[in-house]
C-alpha positions as CSV (number, residue, x, y, z in Angstrom):
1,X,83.8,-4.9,-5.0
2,X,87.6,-5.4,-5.8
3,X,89.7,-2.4,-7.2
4,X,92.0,-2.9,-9.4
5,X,95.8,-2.4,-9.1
6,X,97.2,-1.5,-12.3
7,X,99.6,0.8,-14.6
8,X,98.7,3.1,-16.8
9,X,99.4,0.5,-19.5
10,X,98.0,-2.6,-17.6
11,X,100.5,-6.0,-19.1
12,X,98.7,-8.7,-21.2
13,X,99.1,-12.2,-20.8
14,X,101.6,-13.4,-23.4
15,X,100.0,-16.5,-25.5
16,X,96.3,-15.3,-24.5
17,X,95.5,-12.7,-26.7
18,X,96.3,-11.0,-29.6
19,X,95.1,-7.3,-28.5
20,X,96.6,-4.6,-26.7
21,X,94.6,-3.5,-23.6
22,X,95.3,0.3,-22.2
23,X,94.1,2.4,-19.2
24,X,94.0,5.5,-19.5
25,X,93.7,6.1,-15.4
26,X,96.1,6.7,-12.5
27,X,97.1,4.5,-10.4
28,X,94.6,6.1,-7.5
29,X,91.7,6.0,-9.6
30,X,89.0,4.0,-9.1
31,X,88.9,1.3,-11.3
32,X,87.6,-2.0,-10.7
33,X,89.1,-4.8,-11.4
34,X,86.5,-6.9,-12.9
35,X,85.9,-4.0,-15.5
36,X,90.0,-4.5,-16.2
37,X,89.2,-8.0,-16.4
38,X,86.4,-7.5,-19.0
39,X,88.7,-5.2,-21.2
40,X,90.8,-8.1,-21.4
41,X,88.0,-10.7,-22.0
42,X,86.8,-8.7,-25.0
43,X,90.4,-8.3,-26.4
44,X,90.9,-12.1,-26.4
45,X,88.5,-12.1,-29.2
46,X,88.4,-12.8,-32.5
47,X,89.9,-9.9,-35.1
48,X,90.0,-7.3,-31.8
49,X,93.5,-5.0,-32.1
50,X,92.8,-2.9,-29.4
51,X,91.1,-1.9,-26.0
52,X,91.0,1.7,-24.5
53,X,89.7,1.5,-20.8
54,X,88.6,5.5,-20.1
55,X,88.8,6.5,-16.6
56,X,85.1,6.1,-16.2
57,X,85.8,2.3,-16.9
58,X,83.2,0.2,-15.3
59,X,81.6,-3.3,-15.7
60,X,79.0,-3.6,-18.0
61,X,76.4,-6.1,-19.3
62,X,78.7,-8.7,-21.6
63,X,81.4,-5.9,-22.1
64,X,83.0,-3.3,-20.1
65,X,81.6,0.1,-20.1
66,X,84.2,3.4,-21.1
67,X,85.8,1.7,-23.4
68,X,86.8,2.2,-27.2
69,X,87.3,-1.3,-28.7
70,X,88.9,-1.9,-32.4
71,X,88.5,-5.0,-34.4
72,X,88.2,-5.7,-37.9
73,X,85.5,-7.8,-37.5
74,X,81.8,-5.7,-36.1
75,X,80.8,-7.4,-32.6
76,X,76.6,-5.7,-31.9
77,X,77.3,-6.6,-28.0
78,X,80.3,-4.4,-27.7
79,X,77.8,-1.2,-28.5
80,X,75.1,-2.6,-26.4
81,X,71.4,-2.1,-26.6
82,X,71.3,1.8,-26.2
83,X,73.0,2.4,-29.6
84,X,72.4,5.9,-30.1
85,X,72.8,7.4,-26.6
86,X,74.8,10.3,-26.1
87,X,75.0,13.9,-24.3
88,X,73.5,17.4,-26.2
89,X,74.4,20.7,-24.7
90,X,71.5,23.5,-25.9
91,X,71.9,27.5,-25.2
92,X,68.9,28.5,-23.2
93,X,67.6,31.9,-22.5
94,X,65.6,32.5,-18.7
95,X,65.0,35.3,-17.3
96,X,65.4,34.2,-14.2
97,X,66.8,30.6,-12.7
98,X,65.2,29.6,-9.6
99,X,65.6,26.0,-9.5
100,X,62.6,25.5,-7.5
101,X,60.3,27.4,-9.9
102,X,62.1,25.9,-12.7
103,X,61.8,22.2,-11.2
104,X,58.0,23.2,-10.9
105,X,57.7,23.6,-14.7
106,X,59.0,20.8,-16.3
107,X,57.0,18.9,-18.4
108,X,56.2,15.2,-18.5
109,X,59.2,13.8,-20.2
110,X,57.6,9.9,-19.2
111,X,54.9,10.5,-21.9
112,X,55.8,10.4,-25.4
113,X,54.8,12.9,-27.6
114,X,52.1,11.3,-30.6
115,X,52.2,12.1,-33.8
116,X,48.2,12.4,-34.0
117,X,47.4,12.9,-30.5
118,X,50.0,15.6,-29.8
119,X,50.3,17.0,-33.8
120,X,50.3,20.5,-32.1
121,X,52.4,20.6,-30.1
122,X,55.3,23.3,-31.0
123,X,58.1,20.9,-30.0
124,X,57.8,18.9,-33.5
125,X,59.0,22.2,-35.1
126,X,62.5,20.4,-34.7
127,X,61.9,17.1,-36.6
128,X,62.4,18.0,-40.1
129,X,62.2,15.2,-42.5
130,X,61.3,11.4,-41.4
131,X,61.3,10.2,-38.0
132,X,64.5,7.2,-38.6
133,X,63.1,3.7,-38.7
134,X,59.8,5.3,-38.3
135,X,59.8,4.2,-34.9
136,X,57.3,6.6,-33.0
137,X,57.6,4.6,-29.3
138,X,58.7,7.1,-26.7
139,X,59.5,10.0,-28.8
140,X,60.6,13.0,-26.6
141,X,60.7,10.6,-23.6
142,X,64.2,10.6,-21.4
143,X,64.3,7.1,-20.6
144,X,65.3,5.8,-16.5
145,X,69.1,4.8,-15.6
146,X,71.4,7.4,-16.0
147,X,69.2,9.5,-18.7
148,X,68.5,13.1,-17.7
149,X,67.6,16.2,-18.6
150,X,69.0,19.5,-16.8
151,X,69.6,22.8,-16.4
152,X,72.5,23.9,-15.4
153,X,74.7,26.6,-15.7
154,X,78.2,27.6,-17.5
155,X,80.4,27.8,-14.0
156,X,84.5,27.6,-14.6
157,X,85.5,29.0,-17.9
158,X,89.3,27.8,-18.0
159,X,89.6,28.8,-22.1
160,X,87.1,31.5,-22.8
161,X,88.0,32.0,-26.7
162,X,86.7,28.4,-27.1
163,X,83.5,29.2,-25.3
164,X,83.2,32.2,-26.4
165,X,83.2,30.0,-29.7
166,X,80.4,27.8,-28.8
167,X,78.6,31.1,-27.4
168,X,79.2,30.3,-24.2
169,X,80.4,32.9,-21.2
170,X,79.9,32.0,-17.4
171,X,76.4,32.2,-16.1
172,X,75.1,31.5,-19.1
173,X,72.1,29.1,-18.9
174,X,72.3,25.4,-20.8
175,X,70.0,22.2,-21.0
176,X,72.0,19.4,-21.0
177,X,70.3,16.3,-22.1
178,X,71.3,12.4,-21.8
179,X,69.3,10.0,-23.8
180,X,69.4,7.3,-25.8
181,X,67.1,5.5,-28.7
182,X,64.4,4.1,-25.9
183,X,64.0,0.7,-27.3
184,X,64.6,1.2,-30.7
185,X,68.2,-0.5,-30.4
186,X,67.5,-2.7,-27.4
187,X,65.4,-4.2,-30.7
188,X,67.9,-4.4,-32.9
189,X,70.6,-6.3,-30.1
190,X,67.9,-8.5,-29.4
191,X,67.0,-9.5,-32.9
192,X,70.9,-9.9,-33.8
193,X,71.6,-12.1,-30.0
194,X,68.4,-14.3,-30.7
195,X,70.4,-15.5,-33.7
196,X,74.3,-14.9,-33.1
197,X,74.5,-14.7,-29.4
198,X,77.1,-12.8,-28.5
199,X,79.2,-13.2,-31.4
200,X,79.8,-11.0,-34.8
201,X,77.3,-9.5,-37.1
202,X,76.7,-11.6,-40.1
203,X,75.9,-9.1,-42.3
204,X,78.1,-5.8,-40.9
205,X,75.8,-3.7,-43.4
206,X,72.7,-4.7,-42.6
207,X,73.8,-4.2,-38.6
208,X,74.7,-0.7,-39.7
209,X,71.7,0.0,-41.6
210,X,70.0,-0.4,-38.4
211,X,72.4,1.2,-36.1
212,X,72.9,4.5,-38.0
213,X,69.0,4.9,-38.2
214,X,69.1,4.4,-33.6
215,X,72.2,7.2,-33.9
216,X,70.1,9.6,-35.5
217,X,66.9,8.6,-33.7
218,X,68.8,9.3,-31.1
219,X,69.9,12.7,-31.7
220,X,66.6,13.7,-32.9
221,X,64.8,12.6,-29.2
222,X,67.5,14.7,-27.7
223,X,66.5,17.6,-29.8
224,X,62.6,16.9,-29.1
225,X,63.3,16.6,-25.0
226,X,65.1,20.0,-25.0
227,X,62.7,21.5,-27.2
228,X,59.2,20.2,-24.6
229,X,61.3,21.8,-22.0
230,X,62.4,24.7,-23.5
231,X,58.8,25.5,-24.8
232,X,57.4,24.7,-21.2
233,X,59.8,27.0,-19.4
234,X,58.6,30.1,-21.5
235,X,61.4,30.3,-24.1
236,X,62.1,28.9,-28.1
237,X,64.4,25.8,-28.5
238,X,68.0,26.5,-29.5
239,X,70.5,24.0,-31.7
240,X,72.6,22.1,-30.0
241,X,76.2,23.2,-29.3
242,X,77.5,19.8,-28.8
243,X,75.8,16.6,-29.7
244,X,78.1,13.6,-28.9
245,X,77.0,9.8,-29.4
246,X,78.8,7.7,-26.7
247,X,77.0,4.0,-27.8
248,X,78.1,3.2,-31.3
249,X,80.4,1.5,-34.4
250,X,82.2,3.2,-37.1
251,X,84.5,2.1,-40.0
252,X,87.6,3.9,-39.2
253,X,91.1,2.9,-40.8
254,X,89.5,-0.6,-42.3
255,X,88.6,-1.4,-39.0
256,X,85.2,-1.4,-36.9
257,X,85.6,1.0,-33.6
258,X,82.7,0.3,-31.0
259,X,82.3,2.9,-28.1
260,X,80.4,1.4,-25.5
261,X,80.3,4.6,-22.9
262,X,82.8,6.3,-24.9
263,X,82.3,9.8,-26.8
264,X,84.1,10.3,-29.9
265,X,87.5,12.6,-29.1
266,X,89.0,12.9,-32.4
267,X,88.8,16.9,-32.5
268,X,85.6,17.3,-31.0
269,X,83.8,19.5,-28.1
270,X,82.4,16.7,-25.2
271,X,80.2,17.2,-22.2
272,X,81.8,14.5,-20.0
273,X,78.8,14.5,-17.6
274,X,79.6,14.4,-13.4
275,X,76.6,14.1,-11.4
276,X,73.4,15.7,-10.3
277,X,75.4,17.4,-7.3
278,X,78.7,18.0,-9.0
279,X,79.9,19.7,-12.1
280,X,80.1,18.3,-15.6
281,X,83.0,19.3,-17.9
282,X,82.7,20.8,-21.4
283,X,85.9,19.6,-23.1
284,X,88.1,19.7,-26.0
285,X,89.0,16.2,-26.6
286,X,92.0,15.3,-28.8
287,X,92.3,11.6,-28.3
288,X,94.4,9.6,-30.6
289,X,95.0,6.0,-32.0
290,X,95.5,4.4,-28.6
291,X,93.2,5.9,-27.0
292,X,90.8,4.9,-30.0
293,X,90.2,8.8,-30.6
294,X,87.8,8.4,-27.8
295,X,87.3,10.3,-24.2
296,X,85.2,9.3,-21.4
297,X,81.7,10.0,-21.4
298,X,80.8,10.7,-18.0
299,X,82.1,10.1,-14.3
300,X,81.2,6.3,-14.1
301,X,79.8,4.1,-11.7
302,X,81.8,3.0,-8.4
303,X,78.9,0.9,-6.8
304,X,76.1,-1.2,-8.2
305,X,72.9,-0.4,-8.3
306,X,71.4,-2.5,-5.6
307,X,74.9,-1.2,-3.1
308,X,73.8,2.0,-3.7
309,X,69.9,1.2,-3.6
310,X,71.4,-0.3,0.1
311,X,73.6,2.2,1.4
312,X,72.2,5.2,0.0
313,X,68.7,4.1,3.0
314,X,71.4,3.9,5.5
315,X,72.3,7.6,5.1
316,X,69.7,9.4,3.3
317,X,66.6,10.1,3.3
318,X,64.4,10.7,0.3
319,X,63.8,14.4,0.8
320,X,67.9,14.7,1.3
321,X,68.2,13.6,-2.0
322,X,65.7,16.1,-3.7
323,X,68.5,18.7,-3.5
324,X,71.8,18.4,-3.5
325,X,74.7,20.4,-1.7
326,X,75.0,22.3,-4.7
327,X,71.7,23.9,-4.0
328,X,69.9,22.0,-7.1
329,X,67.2,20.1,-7.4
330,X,66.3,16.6,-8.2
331,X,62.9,15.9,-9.6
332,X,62.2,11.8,-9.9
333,X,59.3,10.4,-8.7
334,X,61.2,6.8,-8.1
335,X,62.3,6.7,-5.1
336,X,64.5,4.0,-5.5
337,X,65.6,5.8,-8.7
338,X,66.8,8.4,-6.4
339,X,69.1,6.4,-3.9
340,X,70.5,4.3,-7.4
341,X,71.6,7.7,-9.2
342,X,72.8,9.4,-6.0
343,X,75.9,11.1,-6.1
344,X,77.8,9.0,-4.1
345,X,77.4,6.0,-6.4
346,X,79.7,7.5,-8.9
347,X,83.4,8.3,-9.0
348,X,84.9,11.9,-8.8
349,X,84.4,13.6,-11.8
350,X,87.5,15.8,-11.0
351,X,89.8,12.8,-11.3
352,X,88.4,11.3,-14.4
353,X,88.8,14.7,-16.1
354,X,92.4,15.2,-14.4
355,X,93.2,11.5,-15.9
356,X,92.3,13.0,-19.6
357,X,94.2,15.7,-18.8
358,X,97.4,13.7,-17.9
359,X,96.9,11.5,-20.6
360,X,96.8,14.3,-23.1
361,X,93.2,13.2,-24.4
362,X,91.3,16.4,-23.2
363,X,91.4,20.2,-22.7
364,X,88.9,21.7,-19.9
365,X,86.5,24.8,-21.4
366,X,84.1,25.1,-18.6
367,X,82.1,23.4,-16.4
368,X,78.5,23.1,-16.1
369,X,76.8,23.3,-12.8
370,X,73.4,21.9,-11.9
371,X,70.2,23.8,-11.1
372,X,67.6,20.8,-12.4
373,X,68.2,17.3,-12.9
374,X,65.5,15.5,-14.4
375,X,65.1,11.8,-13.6
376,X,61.4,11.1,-14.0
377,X,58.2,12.6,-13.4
378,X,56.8,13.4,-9.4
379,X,53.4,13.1,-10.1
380,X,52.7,14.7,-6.9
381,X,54.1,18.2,-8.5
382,X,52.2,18.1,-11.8
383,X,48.7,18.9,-12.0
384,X,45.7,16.3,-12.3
385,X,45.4,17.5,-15.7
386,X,48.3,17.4,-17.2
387,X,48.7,13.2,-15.7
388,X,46.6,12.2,-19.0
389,X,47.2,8.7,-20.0
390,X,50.6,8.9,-17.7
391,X,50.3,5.4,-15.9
392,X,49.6,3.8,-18.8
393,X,53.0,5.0,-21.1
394,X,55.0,3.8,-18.0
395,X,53.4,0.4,-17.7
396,X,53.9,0.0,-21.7
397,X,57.5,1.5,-22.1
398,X,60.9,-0.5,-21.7
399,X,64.1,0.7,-20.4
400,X,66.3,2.1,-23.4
């Protein structure tokens, strides 16, 4: 893995392109410099003006991840297949926050909810209207990866009239959840690259048909997943204080803005996630122009999967990772989930927030700290009969 070397406004290659490429890191963050390189392979094409690298920047699949890239012509690839995903922050009332007793009542979030099957269940109290695209696969499911659900609580309050705004004081209890459209817009990348490749949409509107029903399909499964765990932990679902997409296009200025792994910053309230055993930052993200009104989205990956899968055996064990120094807990079932996701294979989240601060992109409000991550189900913690049809949903549901 090489890092890159580079200024806060990396130089372009006179003659081989027409876009301006910026990172918005310093120069000891960690940024690799083959997600650099990918920045400046997307800018190279046709109709881009501009790339923002975040300071979460980090190669992705065809296009680099924490990035805001502007164009006036609408490239699918650039949002990916998880159009839709984002970060919701929900108030939470408990009584009491022991993380193992909470851990030990979390429900099934591997096994969608059904419309016919699970018609009673309280936690469809939040759909109101039609289900968008009427696409019913893995409702109220969090998805593998990065996904998660937790509950953490408000730590650091560094402006408490804007929390107090939001509700929000320290000690206060939150769910934060991070999912996506599970497979709703892996189908509608696939069906646009079977045809186009990775080139631009032919018909922008139809593409955005599509994508603004996965946005909102989104949202709603983020609303659903904090309502099955509020409703199993004893208390009512809440609205979300924040709700911020970080996979998507919009028309801004005459020209089409795709955020792959990028939240929206133009005036907005952002959970920039950290990691299961670090804090996660609730900000107030001004990002301009350059920055293509965007902030980062989370703390970002510093090793692949499999280096992490690798070196994560080396020094762990599986019950280390169940709880973190932090004194949370981890609940995922998939082991080699938990050495992927570990801590250690992401950057610190205290520099990519300190890079936001420096660049003037984001103000700190508080920070969220970690009783519960979320991963996937431990079926060796949930009752024999609450495992109905469990193996099955697994075997038939595809990574969003």
């Amino acid at each position: 893995m090489k890092r890159a070397s580079l200024s806060q406004h990396p130089p372009s290659t006179p003659g081989t392109e027409a876009a301006t490429v910026t990172v918005f890191a310093s120069p000891t963050s960690w940024i690799e410099s083959d997600a650099v390189a990918q920045c400046h392979q997307v800018a190279a094409l046709d109709g881009m003006t501009h790339v923002a690298g975040m300071p979460d920047l980090h190669p992705g699949k065809g296009a680099p991840i924490g990035a805001a890239m502007t164009s006036s012509v609408l490239y699918p690839l650039l949002v990916g297949s998880d159009i839709g995903c984002g970060i919701a922050v929900f108030p939470v009332k408990l009584k009491r926050a022991v993380p193992e007793k909470l851990a030990a009542r979390f429900p099934d979030l591997d096994r969608p909810l059904d419309p016919e099957q699970d018609a009673g269940d309280p936690a469809w109290a939040v759909v109101k209207g039609d289900i968008p695209a009427g696409h019913t696969e893995g409702l109220g499911t969090v998805g593998r990866g990065n996904h998660f659900v937790e509950v953490a609580r408000i730590g650091t309050v560094f402006d408490p009239d804007h929390a107090g705004r939001l509700g929000l004081s320290a000690d206060d209890l939150v769910l934060v959840v991070h999912s996506g459209s599970r497979g709703l817009g892996e189908r509608i990348l696939r069906a646009h690259t079977e045809v186009h490749g990775a080139g631009p949409a032919a018909d922008p509107d139809e593409y955005l048909a599509m994508h603004d029903a996965a946005v909102r399909w989104g949202s709603l499964n983020r609303r659903l997943l904090a309502a099955r765990v509020a409703h199993a932990l004893g208390t009512e679902p809440t609205e979300p204080i924040v709700d911020q997409c970080h996979n998507l296009v919009e028309l801004r200025d005459g020209s089409y803005l795709h955020r792959k792994g990028a939240a929206p910053g133009d005036g907005r309230d952002v959970l920039i996630a950290g990691t299961r055993g670090t804090p996660s930052y609730l900000v107030a993200a001004h990002a301009g122009p350059e920055a293509g009104h965007s902030v980062a989205h989370g703390a970002g990956r510093k090793m692949s999967r499999s280096d992490a899968l690798r070196r994560g055996r080396a020094k762990h064990t599986v019950e280390e990772l169940r709880r973190t120094p932090m004194g949370s807990v981890v609940v995922c079932g998939d082991r080699q989930l938990l050495f992927e996701e570990a801590p250690a294979a992401y950057k610190r989240i205290e520099q990519v927030i300190a890079d936001l601060v420096a660049h003037d992109l984001a103000t700190p409000v508080a920070t969220t700290i970690p009783l519960v991550t979320y991963k996937t189900i431990d079926l060796g913690s949930v009752p024999q009969t609450d495992r109905r049809d469990h193996r099955g949903h697994r075997r038939g549901r595809g990574r969003a």
